[in-house]
SEVO-740458 format. One record per residue (C-alpha): x, y, z; residue in three letters. Coordinates in Angstrom, 3 decimals, padded with zeros to 6 digits. Layout:
N
       xx       yy       zz residu
        X        Y        Z    ALA
...
END
This chain:
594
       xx       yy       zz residu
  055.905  077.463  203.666    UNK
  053.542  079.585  202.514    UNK
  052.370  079.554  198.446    UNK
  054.440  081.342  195.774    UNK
  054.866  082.219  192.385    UNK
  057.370  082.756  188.900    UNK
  057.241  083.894  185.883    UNK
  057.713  081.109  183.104    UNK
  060.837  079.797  182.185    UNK
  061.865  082.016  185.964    UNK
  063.592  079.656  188.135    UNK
  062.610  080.337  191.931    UNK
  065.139  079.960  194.815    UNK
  063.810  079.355  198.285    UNK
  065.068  079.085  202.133    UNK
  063.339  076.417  204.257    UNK
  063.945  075.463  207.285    UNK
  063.121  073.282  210.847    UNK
  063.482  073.976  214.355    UNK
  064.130  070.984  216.805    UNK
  064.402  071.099  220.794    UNK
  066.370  068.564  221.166    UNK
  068.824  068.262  218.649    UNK
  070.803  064.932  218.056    UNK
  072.389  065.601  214.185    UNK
  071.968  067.642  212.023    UNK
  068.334  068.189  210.083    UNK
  068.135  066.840  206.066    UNK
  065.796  067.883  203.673    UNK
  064.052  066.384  201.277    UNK
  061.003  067.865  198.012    UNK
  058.986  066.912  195.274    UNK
  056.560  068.073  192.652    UNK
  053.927  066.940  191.618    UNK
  053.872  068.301  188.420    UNK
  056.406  067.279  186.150    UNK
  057.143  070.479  184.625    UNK
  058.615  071.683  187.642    UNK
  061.657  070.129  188.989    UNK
  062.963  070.835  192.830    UNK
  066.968  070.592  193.854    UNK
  068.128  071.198  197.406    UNK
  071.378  072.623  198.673    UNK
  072.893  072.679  201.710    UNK
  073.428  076.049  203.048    UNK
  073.983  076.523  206.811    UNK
  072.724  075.074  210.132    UNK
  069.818  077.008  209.815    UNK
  068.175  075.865  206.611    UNK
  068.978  074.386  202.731    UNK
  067.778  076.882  199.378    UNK
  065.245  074.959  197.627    UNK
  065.353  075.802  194.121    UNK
  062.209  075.718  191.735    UNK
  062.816  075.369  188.037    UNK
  059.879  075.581  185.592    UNK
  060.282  073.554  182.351    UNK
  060.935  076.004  179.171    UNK
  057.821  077.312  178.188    UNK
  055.622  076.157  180.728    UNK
  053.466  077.656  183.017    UNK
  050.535  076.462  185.825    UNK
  050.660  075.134  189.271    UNK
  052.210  072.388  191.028    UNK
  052.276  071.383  194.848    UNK
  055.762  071.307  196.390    UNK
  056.187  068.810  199.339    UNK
  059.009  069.894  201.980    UNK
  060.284  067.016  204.513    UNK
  062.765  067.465  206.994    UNK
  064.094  064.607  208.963    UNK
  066.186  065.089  212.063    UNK
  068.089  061.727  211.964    UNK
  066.567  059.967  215.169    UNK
  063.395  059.185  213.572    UNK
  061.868  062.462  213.760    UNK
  060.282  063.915  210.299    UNK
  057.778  066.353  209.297    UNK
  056.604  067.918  205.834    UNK
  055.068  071.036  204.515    UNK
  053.439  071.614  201.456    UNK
  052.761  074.731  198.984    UNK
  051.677  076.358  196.365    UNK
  054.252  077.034  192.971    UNK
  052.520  079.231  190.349    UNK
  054.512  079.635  187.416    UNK
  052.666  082.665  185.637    UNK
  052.831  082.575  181.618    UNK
  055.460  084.943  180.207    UNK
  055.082  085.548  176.087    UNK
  057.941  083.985  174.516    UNK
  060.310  086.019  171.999    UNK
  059.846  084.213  168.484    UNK
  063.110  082.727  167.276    UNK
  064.186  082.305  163.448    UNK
  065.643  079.544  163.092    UNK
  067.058  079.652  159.261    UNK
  065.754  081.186  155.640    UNK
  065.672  080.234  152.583    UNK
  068.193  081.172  150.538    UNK
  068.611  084.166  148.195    UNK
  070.456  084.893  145.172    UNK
  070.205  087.822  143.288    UNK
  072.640  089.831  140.638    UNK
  074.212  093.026  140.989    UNK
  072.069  096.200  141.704    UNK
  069.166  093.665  141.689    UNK
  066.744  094.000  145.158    UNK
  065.824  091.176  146.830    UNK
  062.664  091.173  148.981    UNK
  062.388  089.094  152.218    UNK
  059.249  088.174  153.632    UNK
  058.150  086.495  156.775    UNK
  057.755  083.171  154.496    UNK
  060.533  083.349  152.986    UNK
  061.783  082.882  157.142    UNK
  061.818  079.954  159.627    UNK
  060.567  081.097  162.636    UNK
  059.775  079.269  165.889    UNK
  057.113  080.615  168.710    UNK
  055.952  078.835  171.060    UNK
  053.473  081.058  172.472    UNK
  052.082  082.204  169.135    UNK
  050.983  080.651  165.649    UNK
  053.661  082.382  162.760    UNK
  053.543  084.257  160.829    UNK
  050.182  085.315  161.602    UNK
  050.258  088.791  163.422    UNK
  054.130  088.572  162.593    UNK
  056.468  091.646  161.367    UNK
  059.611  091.384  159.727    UNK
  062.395  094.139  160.172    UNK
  065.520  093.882  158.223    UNK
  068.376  096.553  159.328    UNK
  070.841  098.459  157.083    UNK
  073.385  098.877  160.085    UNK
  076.205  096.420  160.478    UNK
  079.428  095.746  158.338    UNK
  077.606  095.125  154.851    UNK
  075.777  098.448  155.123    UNK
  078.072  100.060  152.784    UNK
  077.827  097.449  150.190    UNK
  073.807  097.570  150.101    UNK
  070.783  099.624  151.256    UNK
  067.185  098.295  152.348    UNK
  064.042  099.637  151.258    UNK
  061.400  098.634  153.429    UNK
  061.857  094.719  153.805    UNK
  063.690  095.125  150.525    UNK
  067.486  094.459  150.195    UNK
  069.430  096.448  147.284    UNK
  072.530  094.693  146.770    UNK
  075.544  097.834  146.134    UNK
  076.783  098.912  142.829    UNK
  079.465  096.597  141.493    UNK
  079.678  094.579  144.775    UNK
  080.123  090.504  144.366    UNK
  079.812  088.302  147.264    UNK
  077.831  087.131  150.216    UNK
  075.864  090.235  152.075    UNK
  075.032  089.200  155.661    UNK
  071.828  091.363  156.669    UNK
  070.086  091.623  160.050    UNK
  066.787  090.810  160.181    UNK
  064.137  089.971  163.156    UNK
  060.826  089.032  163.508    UNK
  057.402  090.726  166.127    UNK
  055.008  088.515  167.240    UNK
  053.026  091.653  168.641    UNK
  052.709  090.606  172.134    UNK
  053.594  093.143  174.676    UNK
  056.584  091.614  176.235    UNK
  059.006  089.703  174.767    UNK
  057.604  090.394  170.876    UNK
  061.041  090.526  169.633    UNK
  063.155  087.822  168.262    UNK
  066.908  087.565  168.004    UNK
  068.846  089.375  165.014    UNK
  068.940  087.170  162.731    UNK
  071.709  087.555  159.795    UNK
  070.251  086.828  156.467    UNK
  072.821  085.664  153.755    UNK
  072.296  087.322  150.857    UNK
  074.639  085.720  147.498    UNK
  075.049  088.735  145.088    UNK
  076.651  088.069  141.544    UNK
  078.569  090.667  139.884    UNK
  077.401  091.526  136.748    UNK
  079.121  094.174  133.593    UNK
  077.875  096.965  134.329    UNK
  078.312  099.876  131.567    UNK
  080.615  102.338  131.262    UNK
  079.888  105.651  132.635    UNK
  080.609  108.804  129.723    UNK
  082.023  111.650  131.490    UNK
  080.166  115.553  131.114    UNK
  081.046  117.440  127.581    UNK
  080.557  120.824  127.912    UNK
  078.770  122.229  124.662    UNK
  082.278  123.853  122.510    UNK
  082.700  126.443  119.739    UNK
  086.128  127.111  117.415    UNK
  086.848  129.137  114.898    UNK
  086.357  128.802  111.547    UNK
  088.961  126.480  109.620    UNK
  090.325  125.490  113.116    UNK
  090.585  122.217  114.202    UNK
  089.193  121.892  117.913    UNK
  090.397  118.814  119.732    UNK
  089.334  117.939  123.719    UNK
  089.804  114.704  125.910    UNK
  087.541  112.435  126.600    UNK
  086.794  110.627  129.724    UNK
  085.031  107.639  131.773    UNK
  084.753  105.916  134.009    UNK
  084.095  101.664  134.547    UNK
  083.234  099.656  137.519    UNK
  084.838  096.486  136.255    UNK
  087.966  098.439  135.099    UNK
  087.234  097.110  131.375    UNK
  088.927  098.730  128.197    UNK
  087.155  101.199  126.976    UNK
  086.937  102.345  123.652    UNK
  085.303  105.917  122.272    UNK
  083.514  106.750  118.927    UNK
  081.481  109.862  117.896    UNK
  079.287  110.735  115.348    UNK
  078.599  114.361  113.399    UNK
  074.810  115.431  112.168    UNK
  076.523  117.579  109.457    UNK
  078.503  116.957  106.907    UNK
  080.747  119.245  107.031    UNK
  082.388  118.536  110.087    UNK
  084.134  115.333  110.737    UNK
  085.382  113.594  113.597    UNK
  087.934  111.355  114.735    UNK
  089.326  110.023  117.814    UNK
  092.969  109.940  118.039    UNK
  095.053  108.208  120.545    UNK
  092.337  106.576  121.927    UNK
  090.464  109.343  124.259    UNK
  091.337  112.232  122.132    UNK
  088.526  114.000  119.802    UNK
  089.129  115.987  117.122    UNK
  086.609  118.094  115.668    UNK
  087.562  119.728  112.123    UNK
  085.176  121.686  110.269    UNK
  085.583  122.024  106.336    UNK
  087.328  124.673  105.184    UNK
  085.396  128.302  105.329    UNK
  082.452  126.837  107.165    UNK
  080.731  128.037  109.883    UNK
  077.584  127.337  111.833    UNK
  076.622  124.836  114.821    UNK
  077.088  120.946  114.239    UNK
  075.557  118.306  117.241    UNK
  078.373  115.971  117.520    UNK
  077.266  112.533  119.458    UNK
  080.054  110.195  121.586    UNK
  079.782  107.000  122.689    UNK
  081.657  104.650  125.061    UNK
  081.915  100.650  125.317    UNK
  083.202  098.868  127.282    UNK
  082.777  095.922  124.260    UNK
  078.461  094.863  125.326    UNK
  077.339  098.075  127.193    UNK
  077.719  101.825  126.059    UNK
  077.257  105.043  126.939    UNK
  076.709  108.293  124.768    UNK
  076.097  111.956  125.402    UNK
  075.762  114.777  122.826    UNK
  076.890  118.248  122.377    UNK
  077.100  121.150  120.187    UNK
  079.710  122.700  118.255    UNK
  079.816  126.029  117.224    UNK
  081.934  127.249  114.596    UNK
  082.553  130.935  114.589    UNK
  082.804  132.759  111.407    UNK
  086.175  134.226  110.559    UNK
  087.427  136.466  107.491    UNK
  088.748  134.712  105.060    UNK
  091.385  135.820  102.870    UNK
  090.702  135.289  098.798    UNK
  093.091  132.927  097.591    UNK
  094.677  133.885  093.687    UNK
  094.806  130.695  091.394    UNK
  098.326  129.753  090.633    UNK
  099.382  131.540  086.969    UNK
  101.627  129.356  085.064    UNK
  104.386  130.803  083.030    UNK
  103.106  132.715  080.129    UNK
  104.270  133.173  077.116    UNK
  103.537  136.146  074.261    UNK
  105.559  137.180  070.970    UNK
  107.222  140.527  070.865    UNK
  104.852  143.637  070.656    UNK
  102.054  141.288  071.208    UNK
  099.569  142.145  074.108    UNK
  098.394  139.237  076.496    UNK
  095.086  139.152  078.227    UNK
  094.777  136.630  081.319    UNK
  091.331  136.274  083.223    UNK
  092.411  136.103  087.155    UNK
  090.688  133.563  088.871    UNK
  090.388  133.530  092.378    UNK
  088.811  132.101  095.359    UNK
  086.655  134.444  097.516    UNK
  084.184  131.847  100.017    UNK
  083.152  135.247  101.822    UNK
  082.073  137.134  098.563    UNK
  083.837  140.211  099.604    UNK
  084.152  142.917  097.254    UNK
  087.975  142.022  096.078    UNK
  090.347  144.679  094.803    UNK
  092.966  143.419  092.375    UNK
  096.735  144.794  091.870    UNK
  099.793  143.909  089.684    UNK
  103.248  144.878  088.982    UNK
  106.138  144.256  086.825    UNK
  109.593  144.130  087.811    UNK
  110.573  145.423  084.760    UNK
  109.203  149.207  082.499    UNK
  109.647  146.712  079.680    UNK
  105.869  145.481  080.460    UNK
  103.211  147.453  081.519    UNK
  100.354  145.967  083.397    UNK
  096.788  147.472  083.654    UNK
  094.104  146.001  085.452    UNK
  090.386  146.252  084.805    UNK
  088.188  143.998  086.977    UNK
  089.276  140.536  086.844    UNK
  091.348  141.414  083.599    UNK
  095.038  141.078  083.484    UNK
  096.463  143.031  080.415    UNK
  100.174  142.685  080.154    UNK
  102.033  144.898  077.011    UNK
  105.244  144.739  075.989    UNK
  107.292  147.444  075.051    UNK
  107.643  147.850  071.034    UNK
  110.131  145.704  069.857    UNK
  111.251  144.522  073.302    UNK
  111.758  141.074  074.618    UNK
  112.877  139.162  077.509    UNK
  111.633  137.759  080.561    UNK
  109.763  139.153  083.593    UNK
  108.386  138.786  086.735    UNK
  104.437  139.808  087.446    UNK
  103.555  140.001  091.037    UNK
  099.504  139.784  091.044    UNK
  097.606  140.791  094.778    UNK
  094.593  140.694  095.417    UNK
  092.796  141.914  098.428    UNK
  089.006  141.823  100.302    UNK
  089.929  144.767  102.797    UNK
  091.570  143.143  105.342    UNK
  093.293  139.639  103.847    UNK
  095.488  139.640  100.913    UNK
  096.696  137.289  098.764    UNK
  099.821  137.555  096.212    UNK
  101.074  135.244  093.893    UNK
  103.966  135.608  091.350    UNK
  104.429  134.261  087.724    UNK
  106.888  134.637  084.678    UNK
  106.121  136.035  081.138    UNK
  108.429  135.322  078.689    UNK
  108.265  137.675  075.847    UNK
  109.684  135.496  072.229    UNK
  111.901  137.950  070.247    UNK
  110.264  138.290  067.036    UNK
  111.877  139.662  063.599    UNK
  110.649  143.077  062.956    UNK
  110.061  143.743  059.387    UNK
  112.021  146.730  058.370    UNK
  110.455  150.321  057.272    UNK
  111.462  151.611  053.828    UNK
  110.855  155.680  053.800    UNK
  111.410  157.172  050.477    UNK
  112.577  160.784  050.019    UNK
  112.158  162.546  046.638    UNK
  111.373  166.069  044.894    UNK
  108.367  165.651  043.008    UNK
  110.011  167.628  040.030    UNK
  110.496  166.653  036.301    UNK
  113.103  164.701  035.846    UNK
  114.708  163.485  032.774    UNK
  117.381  160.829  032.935    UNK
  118.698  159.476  036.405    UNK
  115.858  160.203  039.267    UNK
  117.684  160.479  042.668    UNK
  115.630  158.524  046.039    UNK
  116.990  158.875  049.526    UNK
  116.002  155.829  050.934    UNK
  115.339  155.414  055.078    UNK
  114.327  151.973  056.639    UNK
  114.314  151.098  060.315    UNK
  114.670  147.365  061.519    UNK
  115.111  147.074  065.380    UNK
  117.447  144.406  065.422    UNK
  119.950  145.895  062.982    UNK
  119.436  142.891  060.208    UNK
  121.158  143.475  057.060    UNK
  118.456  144.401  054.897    UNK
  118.157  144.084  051.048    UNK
  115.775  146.392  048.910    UNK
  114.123  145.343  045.661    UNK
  113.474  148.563  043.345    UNK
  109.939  149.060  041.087    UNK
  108.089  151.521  039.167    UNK
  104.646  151.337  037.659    UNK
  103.259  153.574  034.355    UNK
  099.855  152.798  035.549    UNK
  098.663  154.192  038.526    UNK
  100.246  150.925  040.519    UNK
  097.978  148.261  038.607    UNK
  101.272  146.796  037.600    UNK
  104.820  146.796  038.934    UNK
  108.275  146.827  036.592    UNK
  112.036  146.184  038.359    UNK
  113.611  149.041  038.124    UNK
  117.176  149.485  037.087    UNK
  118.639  151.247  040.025    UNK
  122.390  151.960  041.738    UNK
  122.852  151.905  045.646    UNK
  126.483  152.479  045.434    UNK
  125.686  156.118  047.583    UNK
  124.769  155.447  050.626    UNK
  121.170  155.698  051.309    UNK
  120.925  157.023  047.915    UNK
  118.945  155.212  045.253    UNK
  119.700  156.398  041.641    UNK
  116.901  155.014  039.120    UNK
  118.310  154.915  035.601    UNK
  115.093  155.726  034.233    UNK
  116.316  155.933  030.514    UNK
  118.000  153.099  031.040    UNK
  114.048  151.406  031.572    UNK
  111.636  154.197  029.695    UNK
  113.936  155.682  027.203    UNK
  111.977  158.311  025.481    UNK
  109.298  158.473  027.210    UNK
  107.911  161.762  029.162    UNK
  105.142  161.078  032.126    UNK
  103.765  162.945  034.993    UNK
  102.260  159.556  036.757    UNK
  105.060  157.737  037.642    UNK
  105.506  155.746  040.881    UNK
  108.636  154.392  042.418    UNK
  108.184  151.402  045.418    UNK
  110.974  150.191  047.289    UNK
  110.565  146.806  049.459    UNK
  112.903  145.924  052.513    UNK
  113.712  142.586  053.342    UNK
  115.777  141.369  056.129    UNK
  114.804  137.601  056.506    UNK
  110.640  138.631  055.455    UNK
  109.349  141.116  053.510    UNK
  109.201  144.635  054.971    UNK
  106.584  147.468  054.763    UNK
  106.812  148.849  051.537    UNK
  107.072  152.724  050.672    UNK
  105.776  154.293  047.052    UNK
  106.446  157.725  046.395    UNK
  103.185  160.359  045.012    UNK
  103.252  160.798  041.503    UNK
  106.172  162.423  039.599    UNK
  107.264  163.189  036.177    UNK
  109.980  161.377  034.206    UNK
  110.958  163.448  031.006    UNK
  113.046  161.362  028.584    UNK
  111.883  162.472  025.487    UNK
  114.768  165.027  025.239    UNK
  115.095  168.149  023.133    UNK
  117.022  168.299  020.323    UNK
  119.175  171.085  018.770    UNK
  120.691  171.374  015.215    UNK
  122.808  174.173  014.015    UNK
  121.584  174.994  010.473    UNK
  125.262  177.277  010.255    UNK
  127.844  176.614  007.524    UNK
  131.450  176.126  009.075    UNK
  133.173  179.447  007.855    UNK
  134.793  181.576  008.865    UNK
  132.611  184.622  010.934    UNK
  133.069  187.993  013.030    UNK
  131.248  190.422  015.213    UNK
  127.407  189.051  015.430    UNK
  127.247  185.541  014.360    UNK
  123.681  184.374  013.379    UNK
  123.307  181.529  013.622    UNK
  119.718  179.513  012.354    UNK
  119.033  176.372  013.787    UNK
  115.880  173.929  014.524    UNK
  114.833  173.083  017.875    UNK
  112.206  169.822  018.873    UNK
  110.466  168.305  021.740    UNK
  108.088  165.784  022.062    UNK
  107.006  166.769  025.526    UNK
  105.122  169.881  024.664    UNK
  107.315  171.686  026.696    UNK
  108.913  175.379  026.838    UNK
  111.990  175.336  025.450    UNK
  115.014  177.446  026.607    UNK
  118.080  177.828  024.357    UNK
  121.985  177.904  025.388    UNK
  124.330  178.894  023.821    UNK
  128.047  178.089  024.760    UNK
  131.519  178.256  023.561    UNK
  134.825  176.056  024.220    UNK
  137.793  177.710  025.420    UNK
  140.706  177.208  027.863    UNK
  139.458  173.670  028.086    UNK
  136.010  174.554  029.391    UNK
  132.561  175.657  028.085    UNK
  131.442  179.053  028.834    UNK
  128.038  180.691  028.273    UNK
  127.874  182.886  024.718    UNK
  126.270  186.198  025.015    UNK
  123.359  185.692  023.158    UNK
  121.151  188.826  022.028    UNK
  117.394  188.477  022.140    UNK
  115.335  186.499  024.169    UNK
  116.078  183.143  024.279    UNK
  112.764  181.646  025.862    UNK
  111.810  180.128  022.322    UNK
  108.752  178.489  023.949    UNK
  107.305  176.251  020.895    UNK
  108.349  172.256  020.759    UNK
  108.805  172.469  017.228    UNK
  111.286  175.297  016.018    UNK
  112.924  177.123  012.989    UNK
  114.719  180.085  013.734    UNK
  117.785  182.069  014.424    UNK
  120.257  183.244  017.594    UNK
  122.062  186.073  017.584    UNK
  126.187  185.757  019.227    UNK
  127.860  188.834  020.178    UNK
  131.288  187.475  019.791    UNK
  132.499  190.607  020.480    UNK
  131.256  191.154  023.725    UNK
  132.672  187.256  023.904    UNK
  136.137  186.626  021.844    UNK
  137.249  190.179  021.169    UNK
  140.138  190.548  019.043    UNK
  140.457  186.276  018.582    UNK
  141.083  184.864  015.230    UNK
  140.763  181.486  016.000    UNK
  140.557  178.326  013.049    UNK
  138.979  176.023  015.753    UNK
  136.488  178.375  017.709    UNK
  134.048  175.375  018.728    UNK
  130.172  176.257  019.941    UNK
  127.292  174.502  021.027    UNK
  123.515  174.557  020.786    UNK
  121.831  173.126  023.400    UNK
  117.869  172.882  023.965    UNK
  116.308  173.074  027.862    UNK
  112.707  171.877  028.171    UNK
  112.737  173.140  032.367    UNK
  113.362  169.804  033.753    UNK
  116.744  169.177  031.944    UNK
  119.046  169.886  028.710    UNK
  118.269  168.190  025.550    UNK
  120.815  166.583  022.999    UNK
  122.737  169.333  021.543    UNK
  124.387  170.204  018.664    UNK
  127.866  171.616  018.154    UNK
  130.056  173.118  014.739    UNK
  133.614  174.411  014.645    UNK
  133.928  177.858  012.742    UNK
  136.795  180.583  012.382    UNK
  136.332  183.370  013.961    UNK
  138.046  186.241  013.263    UNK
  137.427  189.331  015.573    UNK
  141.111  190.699  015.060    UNK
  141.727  194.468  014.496    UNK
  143.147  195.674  011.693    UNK
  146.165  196.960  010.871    UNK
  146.820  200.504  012.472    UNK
  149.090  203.547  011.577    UNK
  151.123  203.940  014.987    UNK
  153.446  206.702  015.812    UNK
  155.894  204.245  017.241    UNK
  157.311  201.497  015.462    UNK
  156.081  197.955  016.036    UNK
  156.898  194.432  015.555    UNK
  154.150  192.583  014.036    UNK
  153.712  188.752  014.595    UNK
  152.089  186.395  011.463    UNK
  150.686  183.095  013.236    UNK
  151.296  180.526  010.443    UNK
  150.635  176.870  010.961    UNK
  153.471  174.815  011.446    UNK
  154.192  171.629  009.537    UNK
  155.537  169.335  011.517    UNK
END
């Protein structure tokens, strides 16, 4: 048997076998080692031979002499020796445990050849050692390795299992078994995640509102809050993800408006901006409460109004009545009545920047106030002597039954005296002036009249006029006789007034007075008088013989007749008895006794 070889730890399987020429039984075999480390095992095989089988202890290499002996049974034996070289082979290293690692969620966990138990029998660990730990396998998705680092996955809990093996850096055989590493990974909170806010604009005066979202491993409650760095937005969140953004009113401009999340011990937060876009805004009137004004009395308001975009504002009103007009003159409300009316009415006010209006509407209640009533006084500004005729007017809007109280004044108006008047014509005054300046003659008298209805009126005084009673007076200086043809008659004539004095001259007959024909002038034109008239009674009371023939003398100063005087004479203008070719019957008037 010639000498042979293995590897180490290579079991090695041989044939032997004998010859014999004579042949009683069959041939047994029998080998040994002398090297421990090897062990040898026969086994039958055929008639030609048994397989001896070499076997190497683990690990073990060198030589050892194997001794073959064959024995035929009859006595006959015979051995053969050899050779075994078992040739080193390098041994894979083998880990055997680790020590054990706990880490939290999201925390990495480093593994190092110490931190391994590694056997190799061919080589001193963990010097000249790697360590490789693998990412493939069924925990790959719940962590990732950097280097010989182990990253435990987001939100995972539990035991990771992770392939690892060791190099001893021998050509052959360097490589270990995987080994799987137990990793023990404790879940821990881990914060809410805030979901992307776009940066958002509104309108001015509009409320802007937009969801919120997030997201949270551990499927916590979450709860939402944000924050404004301007006052003059605010923010709430309503029904529990909603935000609403409300800007005051007529603002605009850009506001950073902050959000947070929490999950109750971690947060997040993002920020954004909000832009609020600048919109017209109408002016806004201030409400007008009712107003109230007396009759014919003008009321002023001052509009007031609310105009954020300082637009030039143009104003407006109107009535719903002509009763009130309404004029406007910048922020100036002038409301007037008509004269003498009142009532109630309705004043619409607008006011308008261009574009945007506003209206708003209010009453005025006009009080009905009592109207004093106008006197007017009417008069000829002639002497008068006696009774001085006024036509009186007056006005009083609401038709009040008005009185009048009557005066005069003798100087200049510095004093005032009742006057003694009738008002039994209507709207004529008579002023009994004799009655309250008997003989006395003036050219600067007034006359006032005062209306009353429930006040005092307006008053009216007439211009100066003359009041004449100082009368004329005439006396008939004639004897009561009997006359005829051209009466003279003498007489004296006086007037305290200084005034031209006209005579007439009258006679009563057929129960009426009738104008004497008077020859001369009768214009005397003295106040103080002695002289005579001249009566045609001819041209008169032709052919009368009357015993009772009354006449009159009466004085006229050219404002009115005087007192005159009167005497009863017999005149006797009868013809005389005449010769007449006929006869005739003549009648005597004789006075009757009776």
């Amino acid at each position: 048997i010639a000498d042979t070889n293995t590897a180490e730890d290579t079991p090695l399987t041989i044939t032997v076998s004998s010859s014999d020429v004579d042949p009683i039984q069959e041939p047994s075999y029998l080998a040994s080692s002398d090297n421990e480390n090897v062990s040898v095992s026969l086994s039958g095989v055929d008639e030609d031979g048994d397989q001896l089988t070499l076997t190497p202890v683990l690990n073990w290499n060198g030589s050892a002499t194997i001794m073959v002996t064959v024995v035929d049974g009859a006595g006959g034996i015979d051995s053969e020796s050899f050779e075994l070289t078992v040739n080193p082979v390098n041994d894979a290293p083998v880990i055997d445990s680790s020590a054990v690692f706990t880490t939290l969620e999201e925390i990495p966990v480093e593994v190092t050849l110490d931190s391994l138990y590694v056997t190799d029998v061919d080589n001193l660990y963990p010097i000249g050692f790697t360590l490789t730990v693998l990412d493939s396998g069924d925990y790959s998705e719940f962590y990732s390795v950097d280097g010989t680092t182990i990253i435990p996955g987001s939100d995972f809990d539990g035991t990771l299992m992770a392939p690892v093996y060791v190099n001893d850096g021998e050509e052959e055989y360097s490589q270990s078994e995987n080994f799987l590493l137990a990793v023990f990974v404790e879940n821990t909170n881990d914060a809410p995640i805030l979901g992307f806010i776009e940066n958002q604009e509104t309108d001015e005066d509009t409320p802007l509102t937009i969801t919120l979202s997030a997201s949270d491993t551990e499927g916590n409650e979450l709860n939402f809050s944000a924050s404004t760095d301007t006052a003059e937005v605010t923010v709430s969140i309503v029904g529990g993800d909603s935000l609403t953004m409300t800007p005051v009113d007529d603002w605009n401009g850009t506001a950073s408006i902050s959000v947070m999340v929490s999950d109750g011990s971690l947060t997040d937060s993002a920020t954004f901006s909000l832009t609020v876009n600048p919109v017209n805004d109408a002016p806004v009137l201030a409400e007008i409460s009712i107003q109230i004004t007396n009759e014919d009395a003008p009321l002023v308001l001052t509009l007031e109004v609310i105009n954020v975009d300082e637009d030039e504002l143009i104003f407006s009103a109107t009535s719903d009545t002509n009763a009130v007009a309404v004029l406007i003159e910048s922020t100036l409300l002038t409301l007037t009545p008509s004269e003498n009316w009142h009532g109630n009415a309705t004043i619409t006010v607008t006011v308008s920047d261009g574009s945007l209006a506003d209206s708003t509407l209010f009453s005025l209640r006009v009080n009905s106030i009592n109207d004093i009533p106008l006197s007017y006084i009417e008069t000829n500004y002639t002497e008068t002597t006696g009774d001085k005729i006024f036509t009186i007017f007056y006005e009083d809007e609401e038709g009040d039954n008005v009185t009048w109280e009557y005066y005069y004044s003798l100087d200049f108006g510095a004093s005032w005296i009742d006057a003694s008047v009738d008002e039994s014509i209507i709207d004529t005054t008579i002023w009994h002036s004799e009655n309250d300046i008997p003989g006395i003659e003036s050219d600067s008298i007034l006359f006032k009249v005062i209306p009353f209805d429930i006040e005092e009126g307006i008053s009216d005084t007439t211009g100066y006029f003359s009041i004449d009673n100082d009368h004329s007076t005439a006396e008939i200086l004639l004897p009561s006789a009997e006359y005829s043809g051209v009466v003279t008659i003498p007489y004296h004539l006086s007037d305290m007034g200084n005034d031209t004095l006209n005579l007439y001259l009258e006679y009563y007959q057929d129960q009426e007075w009738k104008s004497a024909t008077v020859l001369g002038d009768e214009n005397i034109g003295v106040t103080e008088y002695d002289g005579f008239i001249e009566w045609d009674t001819h041209s008169d009371l032709n052919n009368l013989d009357s015993l009772d023939l009354l006449f009159r003398l009466t004085g006229e100063d050219e404002w009115d007749f005087g007192l005159s005087d009167s005497l009863v004479i017999h005149l006797d203008n009868e013809v005389g008895p005449q010769l007449l070719s006929n006869p005739q019957t003549i009648s005597l008037r004789a006075p009757i006794d009776l």
